[in-house]
C-alpha positions, 0 to 999 in steps of 0.5 A, spaced: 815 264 934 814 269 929 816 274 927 813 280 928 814 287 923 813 293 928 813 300 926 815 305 929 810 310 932 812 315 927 811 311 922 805 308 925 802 316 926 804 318 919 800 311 915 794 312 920 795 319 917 796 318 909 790 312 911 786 319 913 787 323 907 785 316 902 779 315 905 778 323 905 779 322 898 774 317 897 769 321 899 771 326 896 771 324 889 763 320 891 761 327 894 764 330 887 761 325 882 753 325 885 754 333 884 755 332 877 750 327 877 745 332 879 747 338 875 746 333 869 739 331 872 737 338 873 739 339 865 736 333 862 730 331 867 729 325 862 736 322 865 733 321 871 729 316 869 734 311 866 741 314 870 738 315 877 736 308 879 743 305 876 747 309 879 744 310 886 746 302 888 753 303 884 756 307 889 758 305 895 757 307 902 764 309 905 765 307 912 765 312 918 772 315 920 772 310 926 770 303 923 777 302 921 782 304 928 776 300 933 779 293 931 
């Protein structure tokens, strides 16, 4: 047999928690740079043409809160 690593509850509760707040984070910082990005466009509308298409592939897109736990 092998030897299994359990958690206690608490602890599986308080990294499920800290798992929530990464991803939150995550999503955050995307959400946070496609403003900035937008702002940029709406200043200088000649970078929408040379920047909008390299970085619309270079994010990624962020899984749904439930992806994770459905496993």
């Amino acid at each position: 047999m092998t030897n299994r690593v359990t958690y206690a509850p608490q602890d599986f509760q308080k990294m499920c928690k800290q798992a929530e707040r990464d991803h939150e984070a995550k999503k955050l910082t995307v959400l946070m740079e496609r403003v900035k990005r937008q702002i940029a466009e709406r200043e200088d509308p000649s970078l929408k043409a040379t920047v909008g298409t390299e970085t619309e592939t270079g994010f990624l897109k962020l899984p749904s809160r439930s992806v994770p736990f459905e496993r």
